[in-house]
Structure formats: C-alpha cells, structure tokens
C-alpha positions as CSV (number, residue, x, y, z in Angstrom):
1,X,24.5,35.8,-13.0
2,X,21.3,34.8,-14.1
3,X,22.3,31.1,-13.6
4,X,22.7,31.0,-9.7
5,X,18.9,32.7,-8.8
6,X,18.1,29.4,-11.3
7,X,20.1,26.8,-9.5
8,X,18.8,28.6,-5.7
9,X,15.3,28.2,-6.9
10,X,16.0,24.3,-8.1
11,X,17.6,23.7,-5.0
12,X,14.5,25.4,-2.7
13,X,11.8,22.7,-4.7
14,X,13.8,20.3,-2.7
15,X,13.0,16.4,-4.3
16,X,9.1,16.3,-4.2
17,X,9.0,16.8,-7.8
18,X,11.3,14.1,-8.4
19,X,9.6,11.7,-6.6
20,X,6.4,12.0,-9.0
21,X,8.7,12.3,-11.9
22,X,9.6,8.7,-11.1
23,X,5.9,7.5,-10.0
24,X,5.1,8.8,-13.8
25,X,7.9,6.6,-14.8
26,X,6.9,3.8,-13.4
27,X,3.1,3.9,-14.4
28,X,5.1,4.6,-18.4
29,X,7.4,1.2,-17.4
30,X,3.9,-1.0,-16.1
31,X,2.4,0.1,-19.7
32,X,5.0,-0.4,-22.3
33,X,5.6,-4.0,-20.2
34,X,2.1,-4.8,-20.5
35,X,2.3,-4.3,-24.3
36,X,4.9,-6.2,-25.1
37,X,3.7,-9.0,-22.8
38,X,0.7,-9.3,-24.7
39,X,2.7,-8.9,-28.3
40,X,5.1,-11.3,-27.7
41,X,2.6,-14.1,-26.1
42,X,0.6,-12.9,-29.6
43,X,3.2,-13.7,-31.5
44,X,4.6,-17.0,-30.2
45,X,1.1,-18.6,-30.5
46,X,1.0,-17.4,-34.1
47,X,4.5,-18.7,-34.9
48,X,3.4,-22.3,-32.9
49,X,0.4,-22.4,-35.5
50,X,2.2,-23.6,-38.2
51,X,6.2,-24.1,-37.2
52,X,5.5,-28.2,-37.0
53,X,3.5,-28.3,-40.2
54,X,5.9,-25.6,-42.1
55,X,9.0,-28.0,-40.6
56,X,7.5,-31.3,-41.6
57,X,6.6,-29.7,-45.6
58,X,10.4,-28.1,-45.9
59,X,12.3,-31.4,-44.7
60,X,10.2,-33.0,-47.7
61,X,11.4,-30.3,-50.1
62,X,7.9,-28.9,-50.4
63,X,8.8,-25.2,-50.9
64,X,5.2,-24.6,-52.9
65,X,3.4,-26.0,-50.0
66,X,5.5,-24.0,-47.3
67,X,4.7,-20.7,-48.9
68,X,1.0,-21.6,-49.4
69,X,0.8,-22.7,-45.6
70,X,2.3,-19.0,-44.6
71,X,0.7,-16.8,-46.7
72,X,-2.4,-15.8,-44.8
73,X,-0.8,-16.3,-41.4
74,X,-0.4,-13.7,-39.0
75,X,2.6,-12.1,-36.8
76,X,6.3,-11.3,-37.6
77,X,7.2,-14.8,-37.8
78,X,5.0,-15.5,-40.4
79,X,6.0,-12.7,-42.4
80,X,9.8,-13.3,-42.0
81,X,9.3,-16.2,-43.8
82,X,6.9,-14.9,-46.3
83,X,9.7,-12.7,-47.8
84,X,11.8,-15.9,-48.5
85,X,9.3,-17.8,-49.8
86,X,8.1,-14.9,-52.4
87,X,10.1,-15.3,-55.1
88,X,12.1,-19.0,-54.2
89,X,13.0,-19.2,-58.3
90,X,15.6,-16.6,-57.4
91,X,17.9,-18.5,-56.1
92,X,19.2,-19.5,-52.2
93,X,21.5,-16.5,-52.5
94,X,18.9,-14.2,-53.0
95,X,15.8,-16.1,-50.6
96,X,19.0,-15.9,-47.9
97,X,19.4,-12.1,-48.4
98,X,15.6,-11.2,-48.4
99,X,15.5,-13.4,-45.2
100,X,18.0,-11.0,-43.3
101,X,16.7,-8.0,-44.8
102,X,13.3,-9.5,-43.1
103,X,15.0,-10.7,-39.9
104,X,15.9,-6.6,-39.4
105,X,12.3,-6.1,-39.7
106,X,10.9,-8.6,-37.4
107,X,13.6,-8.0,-34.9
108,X,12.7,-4.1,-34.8
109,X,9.1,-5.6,-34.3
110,X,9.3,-7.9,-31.5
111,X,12.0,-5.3,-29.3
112,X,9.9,-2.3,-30.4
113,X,10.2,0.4,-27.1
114,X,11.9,-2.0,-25.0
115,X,14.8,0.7,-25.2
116,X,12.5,2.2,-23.0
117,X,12.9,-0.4,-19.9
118,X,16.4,-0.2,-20.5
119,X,16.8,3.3,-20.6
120,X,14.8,3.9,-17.2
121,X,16.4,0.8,-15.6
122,X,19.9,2.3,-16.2
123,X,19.1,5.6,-14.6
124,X,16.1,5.9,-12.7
125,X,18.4,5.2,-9.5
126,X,20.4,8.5,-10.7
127,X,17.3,10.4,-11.0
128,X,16.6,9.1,-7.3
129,X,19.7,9.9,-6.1
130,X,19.6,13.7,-7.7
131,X,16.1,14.0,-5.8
132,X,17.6,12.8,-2.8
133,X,20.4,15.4,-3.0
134,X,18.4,18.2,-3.7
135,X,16.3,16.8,-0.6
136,X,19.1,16.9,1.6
137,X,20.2,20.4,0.8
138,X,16.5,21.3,1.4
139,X,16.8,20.3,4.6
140,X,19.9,21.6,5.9
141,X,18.8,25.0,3.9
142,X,15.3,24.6,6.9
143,X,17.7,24.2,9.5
144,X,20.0,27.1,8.8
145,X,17.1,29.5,8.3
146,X,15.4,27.8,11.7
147,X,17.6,29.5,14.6
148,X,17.1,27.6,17.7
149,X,15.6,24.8,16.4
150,X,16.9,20.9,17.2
151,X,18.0,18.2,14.7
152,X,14.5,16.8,14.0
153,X,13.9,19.9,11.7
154,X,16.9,18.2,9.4
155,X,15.6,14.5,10.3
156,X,12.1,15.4,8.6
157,X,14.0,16.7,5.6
158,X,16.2,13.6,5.0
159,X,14.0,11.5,5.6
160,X,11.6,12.7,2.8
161,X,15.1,13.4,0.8
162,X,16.1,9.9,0.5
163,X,12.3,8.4,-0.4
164,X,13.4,10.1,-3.9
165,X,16.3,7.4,-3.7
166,X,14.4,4.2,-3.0
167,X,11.6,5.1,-5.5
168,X,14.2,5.1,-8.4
169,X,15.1,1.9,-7.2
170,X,11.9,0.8,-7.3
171,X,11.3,1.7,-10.6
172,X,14.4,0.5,-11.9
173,X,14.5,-2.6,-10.4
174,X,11.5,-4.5,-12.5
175,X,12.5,-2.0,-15.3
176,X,15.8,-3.9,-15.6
177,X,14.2,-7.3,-14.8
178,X,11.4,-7.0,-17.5
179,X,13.9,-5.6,-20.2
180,X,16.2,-8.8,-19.8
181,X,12.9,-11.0,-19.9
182,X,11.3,-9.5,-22.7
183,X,14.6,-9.5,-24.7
184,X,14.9,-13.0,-23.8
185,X,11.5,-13.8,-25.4
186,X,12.0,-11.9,-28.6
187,X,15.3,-13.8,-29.1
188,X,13.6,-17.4,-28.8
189,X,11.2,-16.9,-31.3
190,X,13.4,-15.2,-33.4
191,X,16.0,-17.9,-33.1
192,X,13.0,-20.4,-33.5
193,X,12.7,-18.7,-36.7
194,X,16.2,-18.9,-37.6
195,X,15.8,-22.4,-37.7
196,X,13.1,-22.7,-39.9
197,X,15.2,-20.3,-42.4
198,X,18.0,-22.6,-42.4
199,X,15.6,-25.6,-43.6
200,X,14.1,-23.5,-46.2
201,X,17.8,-22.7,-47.7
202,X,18.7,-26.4,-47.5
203,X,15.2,-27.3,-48.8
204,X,15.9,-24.7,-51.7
205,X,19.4,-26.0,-52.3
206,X,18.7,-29.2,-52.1
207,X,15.8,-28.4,-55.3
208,X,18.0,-26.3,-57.3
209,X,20.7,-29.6,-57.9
C-alpha cells in the first residue's frame, strides 16, 4: 500500500519540522497582533475626537450639526454613524436599520484576522503534541535500530520530542491571551458606539413628534 511507505517516511522526519512550523506561527501571531494593536489604538483616538462633542449636539436634538461634525472624520466609528446620519428624513425605522447594517461593517473591521489568534491558540498545543509524538517514535525507532546501545540514545530523542510540545504552548499561550484582549477592545468601542446610536434614534424621535 502506497500509504504506509508515506506514514514510515512522516514518522522517520521525527518533530524537527514541527517545531519550525510553530516558530513560523508564532512570528504570523506577533504580526497580525501588532496590527491590530495599532488599528484599534487608531481607532479609539478617532472615535474620542468627536464622541463628547457628537453627544453634547444629539442630547440638544441637533441631528444637522451631528452629521456635519462626522462627515470628514476618520475610522469605523465615524463611519458607523455616518450611515445613520445620511438620510435622517427617512425615518428612525429606517436610520435604526442602516445603523445595524453598518454596525456588521464596523464589527468585521475592528475583529478583522483575529480568527487567526483564535484559531492558533485553540490548536497550536495539538500541533506540539503531534511533533512530540512523532519525536518520540523517532527515538525509540534510533534505539531499536542501535543494538547495544544504552537508554541515553532514547533520552536524546525525547528530549528534543517534547520541545515540539512546549513550543505549541508557547505560541498558544499569548495567542489566546491577545485574542481575548483584542476582542475585548473592539467590543468597547463598538459598544461606545452603540450608545451614541441610541441618542441619535431618541434625538430623531424626539424631532419627528
């Protein structure tokens, strides 16, 4: 069966090649957490820019002044609310629907790739664990094939077998920790947000009376 030379030449790389899988992992984790560092700092000192002087004009009912305040700003925030403030005529029904329509957007904007911490902090420690078996049977593979030899031959082996293990852990580890962070973030602004939504509703109910 062509299958079992296959799995006998997997098995004979031992878990070397696992090990750099994983360091290549880790360098793709320390770059996508770098980048959404940066965008969601970005974006949170956009949305402070004008969040106390957008509240302060929609408590006063001043929806022409609100959209004129958010119209050239920058980040999802600002453009979340844009969407409602477009076409305010329309109707709180309709502003309510563009906002959720543009809440999907921003959402998908600020989380962008952070399925990608998630996913290698979920099974990066399986990954480990797989090098660290195929490093074990490696090693007891040496020892077979060494007649006469003592246990360090299989020592060596498991000890460079289970390296594969604790690397996956390392990479998982602040994989899982910067996920939960970064999620975290992205959900205070977009709550932040939220808020402001609600006082445009009331501010356009309140006008339509």
């Amino acid at each position: 069966m062509t299958g079992v030379p296959l799995l006998h030449a997997l098995v004979g790389t031992g878990g070397a090649w696992v090990i750099y899988l994983l360091i290549l992992a880790s360098v793709f984790t320390l770059a996508v957490i770098v980048e959404r560092l940066i965008v969601l700092r970005k974006e949170r000192v956009f949305f402070r820019e004008f969040r106390s002087a957008l509240a302060d004009h929609l408590d006063q009912g001043d929806v022409k002044s609100s959209a004129a305040l958010v119209q050239k700003a920058p980040g999802a925030a600002a453009a979340l609310l844009r969407s409602g403030l477009a076409r305010p005529e329309a109707g709180p029904a309709a502003v309510e629907e563009r906002l959720a329509a543009a809440r999907i957007e921003a959402k998908y904007q600020l989380e962008r790739r952070l399925w990608v911490l998630g996913t290698l902090g979920n099974n990066a420690p399986f990954v480990g664990l797989f090098g660290t078996v195929l490093g074990v049977i490696k090693a007891f593979a040496d020892l077979a094939g060494a007649e006469g030899s003592g246990p360090e031959v299989v020592m060596a082996g498991l000890s460079e077998a289970l390296i594969a293990t604790a690397v996956g852990l390392l990479v998982a580890i602040p994989a899982v920790m910067a996920y939960n962070y970064l999620m975290k973030r992205a959900g205070e602004l977009l709550a932040d947000v939220d808020g402001l939504s609600r006082r445009l509703l009331a501010a356009l109910k309140e006008s339509s009376r």
